[in-house]
C-alpha positions as CSV (number, residue, x, y, z in Angstrom):
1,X,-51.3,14.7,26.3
2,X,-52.6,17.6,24.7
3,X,-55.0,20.4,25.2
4,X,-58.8,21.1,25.9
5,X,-60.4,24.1,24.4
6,X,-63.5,24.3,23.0
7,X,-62.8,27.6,20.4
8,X,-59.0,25.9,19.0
9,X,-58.8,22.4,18.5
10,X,-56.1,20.3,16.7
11,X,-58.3,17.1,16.1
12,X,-55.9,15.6,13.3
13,X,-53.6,14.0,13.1
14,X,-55.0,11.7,16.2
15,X,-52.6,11.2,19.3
16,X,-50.7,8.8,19.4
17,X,-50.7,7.9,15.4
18,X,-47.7,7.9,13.5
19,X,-46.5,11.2,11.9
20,X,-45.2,10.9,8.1
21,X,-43.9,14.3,6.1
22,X,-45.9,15.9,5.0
23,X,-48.6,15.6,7.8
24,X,-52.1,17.1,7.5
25,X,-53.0,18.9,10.9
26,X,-56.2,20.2,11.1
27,X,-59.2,21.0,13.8
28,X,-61.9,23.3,14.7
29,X,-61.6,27.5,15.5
30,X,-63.8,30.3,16.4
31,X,-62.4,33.7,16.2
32,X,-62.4,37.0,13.8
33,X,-59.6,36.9,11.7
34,X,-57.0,33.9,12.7
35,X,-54.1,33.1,11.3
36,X,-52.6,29.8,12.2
37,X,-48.9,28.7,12.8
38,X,-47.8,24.9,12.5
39,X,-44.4,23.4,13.9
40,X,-43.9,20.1,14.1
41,X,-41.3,19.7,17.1
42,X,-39.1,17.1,19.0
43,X,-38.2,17.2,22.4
44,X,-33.6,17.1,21.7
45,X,-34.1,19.9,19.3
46,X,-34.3,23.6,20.1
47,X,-35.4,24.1,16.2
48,X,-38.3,23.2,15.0
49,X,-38.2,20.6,12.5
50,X,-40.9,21.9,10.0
51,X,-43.1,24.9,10.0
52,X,-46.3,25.7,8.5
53,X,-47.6,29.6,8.6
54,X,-50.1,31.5,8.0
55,X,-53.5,29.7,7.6
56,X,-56.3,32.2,7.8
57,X,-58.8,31.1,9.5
58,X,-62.5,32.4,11.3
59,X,-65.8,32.4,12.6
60,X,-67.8,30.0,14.5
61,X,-66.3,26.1,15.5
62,X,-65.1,26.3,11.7
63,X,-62.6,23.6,9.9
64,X,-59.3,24.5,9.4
65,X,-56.3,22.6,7.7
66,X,-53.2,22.6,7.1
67,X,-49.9,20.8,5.8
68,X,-46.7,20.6,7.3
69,X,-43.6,19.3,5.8
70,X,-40.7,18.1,8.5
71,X,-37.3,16.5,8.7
72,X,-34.8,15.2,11.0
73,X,-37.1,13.4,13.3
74,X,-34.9,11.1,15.8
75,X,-37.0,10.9,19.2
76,X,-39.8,8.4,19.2
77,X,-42.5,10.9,20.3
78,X,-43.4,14.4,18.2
79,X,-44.6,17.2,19.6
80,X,-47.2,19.2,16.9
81,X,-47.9,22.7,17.7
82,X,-50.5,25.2,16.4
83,X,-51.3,28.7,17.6
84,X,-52.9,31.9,16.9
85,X,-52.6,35.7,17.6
86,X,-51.5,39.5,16.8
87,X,-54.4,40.9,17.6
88,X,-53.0,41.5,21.1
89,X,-49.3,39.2,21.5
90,X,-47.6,36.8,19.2
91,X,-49.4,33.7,20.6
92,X,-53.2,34.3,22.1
93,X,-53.7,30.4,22.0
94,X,-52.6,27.3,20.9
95,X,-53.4,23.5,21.2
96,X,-50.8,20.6,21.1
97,X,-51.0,17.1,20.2
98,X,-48.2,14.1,20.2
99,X,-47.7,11.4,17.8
100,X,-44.8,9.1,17.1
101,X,-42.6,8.7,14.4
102,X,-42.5,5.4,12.1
């Protein structure tokens, strides 16, 4: 699971590891001007259970990183979430990841 993109990565935390709050997420982006959202998510609630907002970000396949403090994790699998936009909607990308909860 997860996404393939070459300008928005999320390359940490691995798939598959196990997610402890507060998790570092972090990848790669290319882009003028980014801001980047975080929500750590589970699949029997309609809420997110933590949310991380507004890393700036920019410019060619640079770093980013960010950290995300969560609660109230009761499925087995996580769903971690970052996107990007306003320049023309809300969300203009985003890539996804899973990991499991320990």
């Amino acid at each position: 699971m997860g996404t393939d993109d070459t300008t928005f990565t999320l390359t940490r935390p691995v798939y598959g590891s196990v997610a402890r709050s507060p998790l570092t997420v972090g990848g790669r982006i290319s882009g003028v001007d980014e801001s980047i959202r975080v929500q750590v998510r589970q699949p029997s609630s309609r809420a997110p259970l933590g949310t991380s907002c507004c890393t700036p970000a920019g410019g060619s396949g640079q770093p980013w990183s960010a950290s995300v403090s969560f609660k109230g994790a009761e499925d087995a699998v996580l769903t971690v979430v970052a996107a990007t936009g306003g320049h023309i909607a809300e969300v203009e990308r985003f890539t996804v990841t899973a990991v499991r909860t320990g």
